[in-house]
C-alpha positions in Angstrom: -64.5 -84.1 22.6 -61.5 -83.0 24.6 -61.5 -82.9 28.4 -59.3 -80.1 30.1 -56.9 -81.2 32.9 -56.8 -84.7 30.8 -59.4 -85.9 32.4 -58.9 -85.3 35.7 -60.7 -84.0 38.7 -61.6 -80.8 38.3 -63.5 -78.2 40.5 -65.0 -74.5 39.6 -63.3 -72.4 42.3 -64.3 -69.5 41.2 -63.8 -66.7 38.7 -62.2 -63.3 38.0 -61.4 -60.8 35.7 -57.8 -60.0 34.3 -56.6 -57.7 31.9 -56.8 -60.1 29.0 -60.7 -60.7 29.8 -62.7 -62.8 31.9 -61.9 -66.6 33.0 -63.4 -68.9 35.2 -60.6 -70.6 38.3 -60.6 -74.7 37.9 -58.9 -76.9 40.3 -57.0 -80.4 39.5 -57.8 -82.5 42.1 -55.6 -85.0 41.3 -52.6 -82.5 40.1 -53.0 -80.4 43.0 -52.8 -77.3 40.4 -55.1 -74.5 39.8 -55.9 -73.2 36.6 -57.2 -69.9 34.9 -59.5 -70.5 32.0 -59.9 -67.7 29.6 -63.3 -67.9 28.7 -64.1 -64.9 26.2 -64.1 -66.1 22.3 -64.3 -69.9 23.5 -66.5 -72.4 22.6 -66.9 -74.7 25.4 -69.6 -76.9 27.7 -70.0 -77.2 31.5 -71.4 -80.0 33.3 -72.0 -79.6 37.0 -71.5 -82.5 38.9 -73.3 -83.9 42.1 -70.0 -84.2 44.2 -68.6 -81.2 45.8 -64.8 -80.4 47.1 -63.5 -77.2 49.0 -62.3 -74.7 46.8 -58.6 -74.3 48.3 -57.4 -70.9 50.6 -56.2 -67.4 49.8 -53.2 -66.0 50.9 -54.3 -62.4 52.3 -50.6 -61.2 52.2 -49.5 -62.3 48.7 -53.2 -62.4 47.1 -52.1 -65.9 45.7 -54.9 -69.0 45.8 -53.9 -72.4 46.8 -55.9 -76.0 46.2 -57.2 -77.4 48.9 -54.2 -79.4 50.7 -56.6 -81.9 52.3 -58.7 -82.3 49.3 -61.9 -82.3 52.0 -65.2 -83.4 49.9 -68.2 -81.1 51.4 -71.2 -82.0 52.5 -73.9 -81.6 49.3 -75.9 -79.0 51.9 -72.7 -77.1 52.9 -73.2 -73.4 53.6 -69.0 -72.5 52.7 -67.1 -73.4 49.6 -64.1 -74.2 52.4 -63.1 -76.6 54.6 -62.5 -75.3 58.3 -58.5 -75.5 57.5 -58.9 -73.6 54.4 -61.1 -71.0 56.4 -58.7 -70.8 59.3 -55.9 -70.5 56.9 -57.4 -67.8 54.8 -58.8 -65.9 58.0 -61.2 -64.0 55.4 -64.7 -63.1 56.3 -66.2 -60.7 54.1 -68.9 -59.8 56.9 -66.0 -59.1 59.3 -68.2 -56.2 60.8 -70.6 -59.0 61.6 -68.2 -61.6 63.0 -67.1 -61.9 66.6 -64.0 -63.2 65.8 -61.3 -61.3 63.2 -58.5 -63.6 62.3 -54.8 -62.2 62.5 -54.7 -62.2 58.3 -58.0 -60.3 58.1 -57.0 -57.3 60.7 -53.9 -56.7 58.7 -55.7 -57.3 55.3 -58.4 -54.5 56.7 -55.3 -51.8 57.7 -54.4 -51.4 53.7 -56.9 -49.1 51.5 -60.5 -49.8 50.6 -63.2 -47.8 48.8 -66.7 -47.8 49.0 -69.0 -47.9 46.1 -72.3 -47.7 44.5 -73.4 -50.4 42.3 -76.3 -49.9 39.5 -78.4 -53.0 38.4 -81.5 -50.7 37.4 -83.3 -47.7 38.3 -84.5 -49.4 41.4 -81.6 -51.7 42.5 -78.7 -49.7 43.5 -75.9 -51.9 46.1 -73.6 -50.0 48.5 -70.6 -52.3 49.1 -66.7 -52.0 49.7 -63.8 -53.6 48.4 -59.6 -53.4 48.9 -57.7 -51.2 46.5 -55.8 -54.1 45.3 -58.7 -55.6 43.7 -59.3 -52.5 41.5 -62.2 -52.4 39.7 -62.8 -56.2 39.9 -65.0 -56.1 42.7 -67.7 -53.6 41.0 -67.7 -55.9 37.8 -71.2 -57.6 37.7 -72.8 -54.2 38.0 -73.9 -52.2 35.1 -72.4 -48.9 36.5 -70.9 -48.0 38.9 -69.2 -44.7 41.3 -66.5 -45.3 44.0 -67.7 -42.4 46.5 -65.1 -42.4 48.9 -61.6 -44.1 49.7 -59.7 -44.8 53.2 -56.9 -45.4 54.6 -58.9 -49.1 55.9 -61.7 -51.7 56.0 -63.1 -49.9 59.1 -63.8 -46.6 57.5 -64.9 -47.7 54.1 -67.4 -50.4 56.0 -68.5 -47.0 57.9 -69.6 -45.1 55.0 -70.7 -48.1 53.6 -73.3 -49.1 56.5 -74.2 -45.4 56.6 -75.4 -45.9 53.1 -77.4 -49.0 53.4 -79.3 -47.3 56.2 -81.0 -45.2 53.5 -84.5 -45.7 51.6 -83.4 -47.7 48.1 -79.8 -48.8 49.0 -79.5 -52.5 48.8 -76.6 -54.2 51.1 -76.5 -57.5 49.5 -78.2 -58.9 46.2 -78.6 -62.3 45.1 -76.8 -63.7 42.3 -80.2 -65.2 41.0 -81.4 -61.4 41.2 -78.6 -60.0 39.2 -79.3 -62.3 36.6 -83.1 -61.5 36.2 -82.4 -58.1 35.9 -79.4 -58.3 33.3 -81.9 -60.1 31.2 -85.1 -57.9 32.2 -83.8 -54.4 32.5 -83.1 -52.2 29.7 -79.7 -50.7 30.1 -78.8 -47.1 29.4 -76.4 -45.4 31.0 -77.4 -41.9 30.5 -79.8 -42.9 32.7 -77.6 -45.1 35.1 -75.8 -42.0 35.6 -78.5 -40.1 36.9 -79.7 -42.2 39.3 -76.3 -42.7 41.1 -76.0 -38.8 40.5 -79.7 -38.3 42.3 -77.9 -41.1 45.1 -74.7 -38.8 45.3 -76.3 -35.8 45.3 -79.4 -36.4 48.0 -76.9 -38.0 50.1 -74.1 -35.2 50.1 -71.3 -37.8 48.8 -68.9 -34.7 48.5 -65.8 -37.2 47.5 -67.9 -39.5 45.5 -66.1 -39.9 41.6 -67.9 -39.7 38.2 -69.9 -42.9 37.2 -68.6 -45.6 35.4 -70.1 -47.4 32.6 -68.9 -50.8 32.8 -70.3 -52.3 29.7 -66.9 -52.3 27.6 -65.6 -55.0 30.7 -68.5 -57.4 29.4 -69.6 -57.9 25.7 -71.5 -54.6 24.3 -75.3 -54.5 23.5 -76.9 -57.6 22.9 -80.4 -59.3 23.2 -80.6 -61.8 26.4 -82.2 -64.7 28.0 -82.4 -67.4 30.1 -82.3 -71.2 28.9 -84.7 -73.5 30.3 -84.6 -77.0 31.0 -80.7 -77.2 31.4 -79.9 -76.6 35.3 -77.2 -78.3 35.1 -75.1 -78.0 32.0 -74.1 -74.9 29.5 -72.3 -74.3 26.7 -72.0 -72.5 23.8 -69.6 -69.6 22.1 -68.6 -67.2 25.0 -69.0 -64.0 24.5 -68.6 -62.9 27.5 -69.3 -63.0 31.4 -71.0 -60.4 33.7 -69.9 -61.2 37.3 -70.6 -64.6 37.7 -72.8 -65.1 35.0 -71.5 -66.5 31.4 -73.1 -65.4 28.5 -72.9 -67.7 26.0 -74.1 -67.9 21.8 -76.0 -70.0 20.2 -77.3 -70.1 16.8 -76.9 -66.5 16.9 -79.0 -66.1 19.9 -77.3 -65.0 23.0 -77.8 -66.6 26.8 -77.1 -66.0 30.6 -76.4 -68.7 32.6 -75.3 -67.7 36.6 -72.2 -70.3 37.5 -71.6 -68.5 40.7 -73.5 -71.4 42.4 -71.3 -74.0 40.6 -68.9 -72.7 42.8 -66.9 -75.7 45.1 -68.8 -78.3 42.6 -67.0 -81.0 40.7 -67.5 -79.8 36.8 -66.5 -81.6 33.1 -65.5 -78.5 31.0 -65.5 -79.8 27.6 -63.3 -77.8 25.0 -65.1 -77.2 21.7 -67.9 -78.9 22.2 -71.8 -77.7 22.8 -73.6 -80.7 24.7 -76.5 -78.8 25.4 -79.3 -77.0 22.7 -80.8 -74.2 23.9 -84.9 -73.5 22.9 -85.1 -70.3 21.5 -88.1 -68.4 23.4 -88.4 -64.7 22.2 -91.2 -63.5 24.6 -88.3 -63.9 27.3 -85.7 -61.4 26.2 -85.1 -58.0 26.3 -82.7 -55.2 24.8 -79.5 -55.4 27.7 
């Protein structure tokens, strides 16, 4: 059994997408250092721990991350993943149309481009959002498809488009990761007809500079047969064969699972490195064609 970081310290601080695949972001407590771990093709176990630590700032000018300085330990009810240094540092509030206070990082973070989007979880879950252009695609990743209908010259305009759309019959604003989970596993995925329910969305809501839908299948793992393990809330493991937003999907015994780590998030973990601590139950009458 072989312990990343030597042992050390080590907090899931998030995760991402590069152009080399997926990876989750672990923090060394005690080397100050954060890490990228590829996950895709890895056979691997992670333990959650009780204890949880902030998960370090972001640098709004030079998109870099940081560990937390102060290595604050959070409360184990704590809304935020940061401490109130980290928070101040980062000035980042994705609700910033919410918030009656816009740090100086986030009103020059909100003057460079942005796009609005459509996200497509199934016929009846379709999620208006916006991101920065220097995210790319990263943002929509999670999704099953996707169309950008419109990009600006700032936040303030996407987020305008954006709230106009959430104001319509059948377009979500914000969806739980739980959710997103449920319906990767529940909802049969085709894009042919993902396609022509952003196209009905476009099309009823006169989206003149909306682009052509995106199947973002080839980002996760292809077509496979999915569930949910039971009895293991707090540990996972397996082959990786991928990850859908926050969610890894791991193999076992030539059975695939979906386990949501995006509430892991600011929580002391053991990643193990080829080594499966956990044995999933096969259950067929809870998966369905993804």
């Amino acid at each position: 059994m072989t312990n990343f970081a030597n042992g050390h310290t080590t907090v899931l601080a998030g995760h991402g997408f590069a152009q080399s695949g997926p990876y989750l972001l672990i923090n060394d407590v005690e080397q100050g250092e954060q890490h990228r771990f590829p996950v895709l093709g890895k056979t691997f176990s992670l333990r959650r721990l009780p204890t949880r630590r902030c998960v370090g700032r972001f640098d709004l000018a030079s998109y870099t991350k940081e560990v937390c300085p102060l290595n604050v330990e959070l409360l184990p009810d704590a809304k935020d993943t940061m401490c109130p240094a980290c928070q101040e540092a980062t000035g980042f509030n994705p609700s910033f149309y919410y918030a009656d206070f816009i740090s100086a990082q986030q009103r020059a973070y909100n003057l460079t481009p942005h796009f609005t989007y459509l996200a497509y979880f199934s016929p009846k879950h379709v999620k208006a959002g916006i991101s920065s252009e220097t995210r790319g695609i990263e943002r929509l990743l999670g999704a099953r498809a996707a169309r950008i209908v419109g990009r600006f010259g700032c936040a303030d305009d996407a987020r305008e488009l954006e709230a106009a759309l959430c104001a319509q019959p059948g377009i979500l604003e914000t969806m739980r990761a739980s959710k997103k989970v449920d319906l990767l596993v529940n909802e049969r995925f085709d894009f042919v007809e993902a396609k022509a329910v952003l196209d009905d969305v476009v099309e009823r809501l006169g989206l003149e500079g909306a682009e052509p839908a995106q199947d973002l299948s080839p980002h996760y793992f292809g077509g496979h047969d999915l569930q949910v393990p039971e009895g293991h809330d707090g540990e996972c493991g397996g082959r990786c064969i991928g990850m859908v937003g926050g969610a890894l999907v791991f193999q076992q015994e030539g059975t695939n699972y979906v386990v949501s780590v995006k509430e892991w998030e600011s929580h002391e973990v053991e990643l193990l490195l080829d080594e499966v601590v956990c044995t999933y139950d096969f259950a067929p009458q809870q998966f369905s064609l993804f």
